[in-house]
C-alpha positions in Angstrom: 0.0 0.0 0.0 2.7 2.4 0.8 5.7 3.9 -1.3 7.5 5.3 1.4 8.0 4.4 4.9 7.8 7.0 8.0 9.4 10.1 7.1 10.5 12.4 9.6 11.2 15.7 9.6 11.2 18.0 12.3 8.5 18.5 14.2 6.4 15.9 11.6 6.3 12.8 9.5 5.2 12.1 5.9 3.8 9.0 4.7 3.0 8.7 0.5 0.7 6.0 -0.2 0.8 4.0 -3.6 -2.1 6.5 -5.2 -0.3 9.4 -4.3 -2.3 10.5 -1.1 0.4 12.3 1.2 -0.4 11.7 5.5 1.2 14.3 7.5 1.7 13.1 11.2 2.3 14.8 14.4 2.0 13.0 17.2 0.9 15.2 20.4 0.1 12.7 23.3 0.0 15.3 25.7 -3.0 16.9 24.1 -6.9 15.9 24.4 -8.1 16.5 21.1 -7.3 15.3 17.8 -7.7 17.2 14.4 -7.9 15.8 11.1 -7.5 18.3 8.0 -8.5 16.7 4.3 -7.1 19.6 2.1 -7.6 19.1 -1.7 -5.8 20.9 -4.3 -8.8 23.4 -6.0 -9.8 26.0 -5.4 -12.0 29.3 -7.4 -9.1 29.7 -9.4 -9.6 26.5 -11.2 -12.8 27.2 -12.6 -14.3 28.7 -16.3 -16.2 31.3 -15.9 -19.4 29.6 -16.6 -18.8 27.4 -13.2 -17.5 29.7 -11.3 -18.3 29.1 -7.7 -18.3 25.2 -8.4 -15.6 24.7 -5.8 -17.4 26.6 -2.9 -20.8 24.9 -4.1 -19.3 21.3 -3.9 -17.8 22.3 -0.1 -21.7 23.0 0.9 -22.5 20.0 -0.7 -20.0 17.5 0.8 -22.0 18.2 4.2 -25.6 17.8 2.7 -24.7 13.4 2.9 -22.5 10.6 1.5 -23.3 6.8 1.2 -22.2 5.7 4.9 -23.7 8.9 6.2 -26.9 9.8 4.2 -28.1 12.8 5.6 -26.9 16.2 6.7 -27.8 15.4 10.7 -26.1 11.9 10.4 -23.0 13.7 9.0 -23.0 16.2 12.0 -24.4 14.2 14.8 -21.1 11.4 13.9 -18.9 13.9 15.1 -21.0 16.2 17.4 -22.2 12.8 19.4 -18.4 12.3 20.3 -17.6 15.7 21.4 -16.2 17.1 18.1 -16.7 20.0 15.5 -16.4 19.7 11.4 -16.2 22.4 9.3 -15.1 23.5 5.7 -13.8 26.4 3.8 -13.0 27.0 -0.3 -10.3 29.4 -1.2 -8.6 30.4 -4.5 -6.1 27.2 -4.7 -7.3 24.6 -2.0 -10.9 23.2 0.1 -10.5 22.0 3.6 -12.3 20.1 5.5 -11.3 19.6 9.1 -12.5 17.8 12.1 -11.2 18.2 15.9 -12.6 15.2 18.0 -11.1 14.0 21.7 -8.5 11.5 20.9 -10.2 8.4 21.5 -12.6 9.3 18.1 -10.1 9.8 15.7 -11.0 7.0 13.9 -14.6 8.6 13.4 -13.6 11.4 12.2 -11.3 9.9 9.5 -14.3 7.5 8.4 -16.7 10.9 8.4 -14.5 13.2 6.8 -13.1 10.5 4.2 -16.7 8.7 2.8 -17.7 13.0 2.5 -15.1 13.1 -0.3 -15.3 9.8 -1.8 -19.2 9.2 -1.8 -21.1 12.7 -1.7 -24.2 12.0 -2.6 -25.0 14.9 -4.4 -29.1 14.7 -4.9 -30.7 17.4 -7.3 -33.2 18.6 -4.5 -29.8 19.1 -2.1 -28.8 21.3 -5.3 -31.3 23.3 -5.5 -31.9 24.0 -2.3 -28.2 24.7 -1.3 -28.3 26.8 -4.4 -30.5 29.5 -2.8 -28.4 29.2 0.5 -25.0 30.1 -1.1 -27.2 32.9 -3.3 -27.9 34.6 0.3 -23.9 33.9 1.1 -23.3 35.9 -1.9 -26.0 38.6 -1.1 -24.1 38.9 2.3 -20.9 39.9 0.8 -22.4 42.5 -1.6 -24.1 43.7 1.5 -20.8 44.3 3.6 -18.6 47.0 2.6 -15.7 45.3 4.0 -15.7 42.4 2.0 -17.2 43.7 -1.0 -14.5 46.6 -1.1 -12.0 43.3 -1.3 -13.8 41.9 -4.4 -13.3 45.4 -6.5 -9.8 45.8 -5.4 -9.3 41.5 -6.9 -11.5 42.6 -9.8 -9.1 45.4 -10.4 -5.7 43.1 -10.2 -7.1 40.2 -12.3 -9.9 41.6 -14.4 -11.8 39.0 -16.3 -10.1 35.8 -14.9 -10.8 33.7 -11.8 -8.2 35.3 -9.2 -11.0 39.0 -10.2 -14.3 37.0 -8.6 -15.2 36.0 -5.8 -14.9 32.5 -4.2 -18.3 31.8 -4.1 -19.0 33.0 -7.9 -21.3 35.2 -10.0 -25.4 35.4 -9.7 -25.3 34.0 -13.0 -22.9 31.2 -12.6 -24.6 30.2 -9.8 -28.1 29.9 -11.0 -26.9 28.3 -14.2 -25.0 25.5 -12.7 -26.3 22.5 -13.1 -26.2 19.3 -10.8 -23.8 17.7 -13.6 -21.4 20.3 -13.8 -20.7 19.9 -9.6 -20.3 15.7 -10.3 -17.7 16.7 -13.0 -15.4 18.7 -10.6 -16.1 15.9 -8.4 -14.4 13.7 -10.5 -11.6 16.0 -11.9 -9.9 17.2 -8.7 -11.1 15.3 -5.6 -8.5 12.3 -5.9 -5.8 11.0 -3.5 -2.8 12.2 -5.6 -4.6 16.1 -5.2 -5.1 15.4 -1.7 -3.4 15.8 1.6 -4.6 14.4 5.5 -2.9 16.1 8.4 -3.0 14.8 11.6 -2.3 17.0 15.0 -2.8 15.3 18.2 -2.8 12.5 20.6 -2.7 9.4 18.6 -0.6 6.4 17.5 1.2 7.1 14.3 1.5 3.5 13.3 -2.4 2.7 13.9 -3.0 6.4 12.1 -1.7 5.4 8.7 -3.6 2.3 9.1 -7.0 3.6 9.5 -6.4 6.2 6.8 -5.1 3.7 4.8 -8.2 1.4 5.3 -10.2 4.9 4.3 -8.7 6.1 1.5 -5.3 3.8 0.4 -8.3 2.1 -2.8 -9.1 5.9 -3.6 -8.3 5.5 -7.3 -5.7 8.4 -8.8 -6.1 10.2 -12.0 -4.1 13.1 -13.3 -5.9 16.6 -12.4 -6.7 19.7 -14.8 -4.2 22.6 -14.0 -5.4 26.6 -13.4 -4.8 29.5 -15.9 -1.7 31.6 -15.2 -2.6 34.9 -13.5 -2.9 37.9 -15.9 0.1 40.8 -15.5 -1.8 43.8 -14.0 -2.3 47.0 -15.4 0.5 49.2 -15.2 -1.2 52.5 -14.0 -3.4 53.8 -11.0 -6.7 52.7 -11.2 -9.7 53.4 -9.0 -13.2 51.5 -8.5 -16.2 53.2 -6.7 -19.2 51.9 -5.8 -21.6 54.5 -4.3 -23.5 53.6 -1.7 -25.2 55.1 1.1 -23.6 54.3 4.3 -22.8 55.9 7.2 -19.1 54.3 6.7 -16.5 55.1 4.1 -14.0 51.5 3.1 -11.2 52.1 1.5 -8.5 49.4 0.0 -5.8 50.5 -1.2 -4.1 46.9 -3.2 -0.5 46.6 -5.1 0.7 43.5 -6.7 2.9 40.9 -4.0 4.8 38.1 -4.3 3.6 34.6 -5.1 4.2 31.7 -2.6 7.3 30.5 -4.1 9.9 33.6 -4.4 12.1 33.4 -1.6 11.3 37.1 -0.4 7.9 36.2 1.1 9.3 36.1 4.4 10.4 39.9 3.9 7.1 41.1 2.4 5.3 39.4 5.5 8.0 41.1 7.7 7.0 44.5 5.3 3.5 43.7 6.4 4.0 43.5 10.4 5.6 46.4 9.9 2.5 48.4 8.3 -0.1 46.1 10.5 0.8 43.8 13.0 -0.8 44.3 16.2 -1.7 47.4 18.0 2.0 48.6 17.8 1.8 48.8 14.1 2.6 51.7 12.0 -1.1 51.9 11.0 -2.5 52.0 13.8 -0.3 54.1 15.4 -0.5 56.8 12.6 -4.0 56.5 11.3 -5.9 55.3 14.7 -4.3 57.0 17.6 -2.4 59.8 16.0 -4.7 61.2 13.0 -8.1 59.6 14.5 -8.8 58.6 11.0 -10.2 55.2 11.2 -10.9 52.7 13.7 -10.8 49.8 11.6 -7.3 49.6 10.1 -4.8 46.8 9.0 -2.9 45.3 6.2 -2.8 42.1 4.9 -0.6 39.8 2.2 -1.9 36.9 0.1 0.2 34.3 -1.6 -0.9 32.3 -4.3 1.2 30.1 -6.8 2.3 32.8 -9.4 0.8 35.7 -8.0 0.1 37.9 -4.2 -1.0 40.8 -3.1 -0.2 43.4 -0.7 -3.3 45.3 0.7 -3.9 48.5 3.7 -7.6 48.8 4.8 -9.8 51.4 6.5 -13.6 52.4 7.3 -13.5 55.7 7.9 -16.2 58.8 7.9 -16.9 59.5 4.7 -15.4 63.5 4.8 -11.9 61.9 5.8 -11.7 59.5 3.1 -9.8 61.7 1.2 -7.3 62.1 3.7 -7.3 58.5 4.8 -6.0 57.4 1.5 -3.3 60.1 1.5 -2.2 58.6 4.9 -2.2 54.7 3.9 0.2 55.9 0.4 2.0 57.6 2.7 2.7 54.7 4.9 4.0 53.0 1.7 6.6 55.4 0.8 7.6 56.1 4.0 9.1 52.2 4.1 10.7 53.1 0.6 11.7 56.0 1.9 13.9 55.4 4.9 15.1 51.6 6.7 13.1 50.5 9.2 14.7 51.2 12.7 16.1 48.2 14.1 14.1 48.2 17.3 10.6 48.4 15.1 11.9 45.8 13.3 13.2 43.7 16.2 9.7 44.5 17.9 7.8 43.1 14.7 9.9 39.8 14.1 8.8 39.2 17.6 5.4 39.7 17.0 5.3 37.6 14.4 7.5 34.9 15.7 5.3 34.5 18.5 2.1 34.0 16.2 4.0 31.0 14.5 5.0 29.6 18.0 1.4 30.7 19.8 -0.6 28.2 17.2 1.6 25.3 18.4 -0.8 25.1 21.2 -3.9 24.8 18.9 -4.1 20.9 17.2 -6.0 22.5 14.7 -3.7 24.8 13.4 -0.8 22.7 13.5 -2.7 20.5 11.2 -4.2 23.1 8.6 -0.8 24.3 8.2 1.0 21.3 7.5 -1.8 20.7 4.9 -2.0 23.4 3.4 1.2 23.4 2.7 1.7 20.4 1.3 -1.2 20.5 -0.8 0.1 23.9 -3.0 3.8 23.5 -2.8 6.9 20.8 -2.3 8.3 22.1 0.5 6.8 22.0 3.8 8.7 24.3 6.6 8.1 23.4 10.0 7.5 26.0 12.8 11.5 26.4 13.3 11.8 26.9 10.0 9.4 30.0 9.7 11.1 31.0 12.4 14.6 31.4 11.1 13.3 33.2 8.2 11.6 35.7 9.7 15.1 35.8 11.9 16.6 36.3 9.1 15.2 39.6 7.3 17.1 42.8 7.5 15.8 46.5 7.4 17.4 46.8 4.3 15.8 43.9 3.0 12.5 45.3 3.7 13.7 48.7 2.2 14.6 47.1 -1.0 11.4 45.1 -1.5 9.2 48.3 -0.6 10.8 50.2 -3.3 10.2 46.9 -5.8 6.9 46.6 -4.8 5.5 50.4 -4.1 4.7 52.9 -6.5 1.5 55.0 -8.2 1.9 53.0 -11.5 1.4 49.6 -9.4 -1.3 50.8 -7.2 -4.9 50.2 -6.9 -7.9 51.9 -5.0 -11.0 50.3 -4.5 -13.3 52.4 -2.5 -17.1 52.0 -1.5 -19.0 54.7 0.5 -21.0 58.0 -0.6 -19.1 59.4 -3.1 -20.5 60.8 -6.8 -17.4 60.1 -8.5 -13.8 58.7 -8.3 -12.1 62.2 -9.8 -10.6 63.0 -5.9 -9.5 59.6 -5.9 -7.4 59.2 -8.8 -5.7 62.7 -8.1 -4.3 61.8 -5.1 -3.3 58.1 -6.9 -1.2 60.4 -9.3 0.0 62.8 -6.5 1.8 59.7 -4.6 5.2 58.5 -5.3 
């Protein structure tokens, strides 16, 4: 059944069955719990436009029953009658499923989680009922200025390709897709050699590869459809508005990042605690407490294959919006500007440093992190890794990459809040450095 024995590394171990499904391990026996995460490799990014949403659709659908589990309460009450939790997510590049259960029910959880992706049951009425559930998902977003403002500033960076919608699709896409179309993307992605289990806990590693071998070691492989490169952004300011009544103004302000794989991540999320990290943060220091500006404010970095992002956020009364944006391009150019001082710096490795080490204590993210991993990339860096390259990053090195990365020409603005036009917008876009 297996093609390679026990493999440790660090702080876990890697087992690669014969049809390519890859166990991550990491035994825990002074914990309670146990946390299985199933990630597979597909995500909104993988999907034509006329699907689009197909991923996040087939998530919902996973929990609505499967042939050993036929119903949605069955499929809950397995893992709720033993003192655990389930739940899902879709993103641009992978779906998880994960279940946390007390140690002795790890062997439930695997046979729940595992007959979910193998044996969905996928009944028309499920369809079309969960089709009117994700349709008020979708009315959510639209209805909150926060996340809406994030699908204008993606729309902006991607256009008309899959990385510019959202996750859980278009009106259209979603009330055209048909039953067949979900049973298709079934078939194409959900297979072992586009899968990865992690395992973070109290268990025996020996009887663990057993029982998910017994689960999913017959899963039959077949190759899996890859995603279109993302699209080279426009080079030149750009703003989105949409107008809305609202008593809040949301501003993004979004420049191209790095994608998962250059070896200057570690900098740009170092760049990033800079800006946003904590109530220490240069945002918050400048925009909350010194300006009074907003009182929502952070940044945040995405990382995808071939592509990231770099984004600074604010809600802020509508008359300072103006002012708000001046203050978050300021923030940019003042990192291109000058080095960061060493003590700021210092302060902000810790900071992050002590995230990485802080979800060690939780089974659960030990787990999705090994997994997700794995499931986009070769490498997979333990905790001590991460932290010896966040270690590692200079001031200068941040300096260097914020010049790279920061300027007018790369920048985008995607506002929503009361506003008749963009015009004040894109002049302060082509005021900035």
């Amino acid at each position: 059944m297996l093609t390679s024995s026990l493999r440790l590394a660090d702080s876990y171990a890697l087992t690669t069955f014969a049809n390519g499904l890859r166990l991550i391990l990491t035994p825990l026996p002074d914990r309670y719990s146990v946390t299985a995460a199933f990630y597979v490799g597909v995500g909104a990014r993988y999907e034509p436009a006329d699907i689009a949403g197909a991923s996040h659709f087939l998530e919902h659908m996973l929990f609505k029953g499967s042939r050993g589990y036929p119903t949605p309460e069955s499929i809950s009450l397995a893992i709720e009658g033993v003192g655990g939790s389930l739940d899902a997510f879709t993103g641009d590049d992978r779906t998880g499923y994960i279940a946390r259960v007390p140690a002795a029910h790890l062997r439930t959880a695997v046979a729940v989680v595992a007959d979910m992706l193998r044996h969905p049951r996928l009944r028309a009425s499920d369809v079309t009922r969960e089709r009117r559930v994700i349709a008020e998902e979708l009315a959510m977003i639209y209805d909150e200025p926060e996340s809406w403002v994030g699908v204008l500033a993606d729309q902006m960076l991607y256009g008309d390709h899959p990385l510019g919608r959202d996750i859980l699709g278009t009106e259209e896409s979603l009330r055209s897709m048909p039953r067949s179309r979900l049973v298709e993307h079934l078939a194409a992605y959900y297979r072992p050699n586009n899968t990865v289990v992690a395992l973070a806990g109290d268990f025996d590693p020996a009887e663990a590869v057993d029982m998910v071998g017994a689960a999913l070691g017959d899963w039959q492989a077949a190759p899996t459809p890859g995603f279109s490169p993302a699209p080279i952004p426009p080079h030149a300011p750009r703003v989105a508005l949409h107008t809305r009544a609202s008593e809040q103004a949301h501003v993004r302000l979004t420049t191209p990042g790095l994608s998962m794989l250059d070896p200057q991540r570690y900098t740009l999320q170092t760049l990033c605690g800079v800006l946003g990290a904590g109530m220490s943060c240069r945002l918050f220091i400048e925009l909350r407490e010194r300006a009074a500006l907003a009182y929502n404010v952070y940044a945040d970095d995405s990382y995808l294959h071939d592509t990231g992002s770099v984004a600074l956020y604010a809600a802020v009364d509508p008359p300072k919006a103006v002012k708000a944006v001046r203050a978050l391009a300021e923030q940019l150019d003042r990192l291109r500007q000058a080095p960061v001082p060493e003590v700021e710096l210092q302060k902000t490795k810790e900071y992050l440093k002590g995230g990485i080490l802080l979800r060690l204590e939780d089974t659960a993210e030990i787990a999705m992190s090994l997994a997700s991993q794995a499931v986009v990339r070769e490498e997979i860096l333990t905790a001590s890794d991460l932290v010896a390259r966040v270690d590692a990053v200079t001031a200068q090195d941040v300096q260097r990459l914020a010049q790279r990365l920061f300027s007018r020409e790369r920048y985008a603005l995607a506002i929503v809040g009361p506003f008749a036009g963009p015009q004040r917008f894109e002049r302060i876009l082509k005021e900035v450095a």
